[in-house]
N, C-alpha and C positions, 0 to 999 in steps of 0.2 A: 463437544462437537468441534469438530476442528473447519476453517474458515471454508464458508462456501465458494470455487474457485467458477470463474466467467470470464471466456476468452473470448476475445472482440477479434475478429480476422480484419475486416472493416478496417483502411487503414485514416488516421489522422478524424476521428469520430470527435464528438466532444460529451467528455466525461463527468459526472456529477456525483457528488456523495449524498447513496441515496438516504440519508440521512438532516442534513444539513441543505443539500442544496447548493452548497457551491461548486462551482466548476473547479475542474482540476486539469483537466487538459481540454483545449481551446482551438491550439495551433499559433496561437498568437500569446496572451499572458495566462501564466501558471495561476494558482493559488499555493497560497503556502501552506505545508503543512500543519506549521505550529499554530497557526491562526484559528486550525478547524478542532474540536475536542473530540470529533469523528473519524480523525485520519488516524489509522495505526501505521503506516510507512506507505513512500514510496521510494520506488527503486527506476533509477534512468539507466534503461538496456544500453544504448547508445553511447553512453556515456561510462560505464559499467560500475558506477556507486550508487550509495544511497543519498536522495533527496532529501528523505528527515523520518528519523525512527521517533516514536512515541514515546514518553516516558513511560505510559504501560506497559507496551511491549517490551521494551529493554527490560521491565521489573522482571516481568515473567520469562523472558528468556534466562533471563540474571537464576530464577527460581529453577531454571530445570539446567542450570550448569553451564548456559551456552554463551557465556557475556562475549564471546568476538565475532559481531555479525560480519565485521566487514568477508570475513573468510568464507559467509554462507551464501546462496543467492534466495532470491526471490520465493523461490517454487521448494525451497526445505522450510524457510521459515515460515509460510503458509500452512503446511503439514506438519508443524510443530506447536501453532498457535490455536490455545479451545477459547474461542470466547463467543459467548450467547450472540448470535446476530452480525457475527463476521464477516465480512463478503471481502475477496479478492479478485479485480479486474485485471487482467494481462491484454494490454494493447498495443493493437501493432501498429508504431508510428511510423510508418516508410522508412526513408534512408535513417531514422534517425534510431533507428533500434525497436524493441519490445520494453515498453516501462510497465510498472505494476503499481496497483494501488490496491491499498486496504484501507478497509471501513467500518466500525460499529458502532453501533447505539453508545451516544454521551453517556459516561455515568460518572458517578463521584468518585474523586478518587479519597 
């Protein structure tokens, strides 16, 4: 199943991995992604790169032939990625763009 997508119109909301429980957009401080074992990427619109890809993900994109994300956006690598329990958020920060985040259940790797 590929990652369940959730568009926040709502702008500058504040975002939690519903997994973990930390915040990840605030308005004020980020959380990191390498900190959380729930984040599979985020991507800053605004900015138009990525914030920090997973080493899962990168495995598995590595595994279906696609290792150069920087060339992909957001919304292919979401419709490329199966993983049990995946949720992708697309929020709309105001002036500061559309950033994405993805999430799933820890597991070992």
């Amino acid at each position: 199943m590929t990652l369940n997508y959730i568009k926040i119109e709502k702008e500058y909301v504040e975002l939690y991995s519903p997994y973990s429980g930390n915040c990840f957009n605030n308005g004020e401080e980020e959380f990191e992604g390498e900190d959380d074992p729930t984040c599979l990427f985020i991507y800053l619109g605004g900015a138009g790169l990525w914030g920090y890809i997973s080493p899962k993900v990168e495995a598995l994109l590595k595994d279906l032939d696609m290792e150069d994300m920087e060339d992909m956006g957001p919304k292919i690598i979401s419709k490329l990625l199966t993983i049990d329990g995946g949720v992708v958020f697309e929020c709309n920060d105001g002036w500061n763009g559309t950033n994405w985040f993805a999430f799933a259940p820890a597991l070992e790797e």
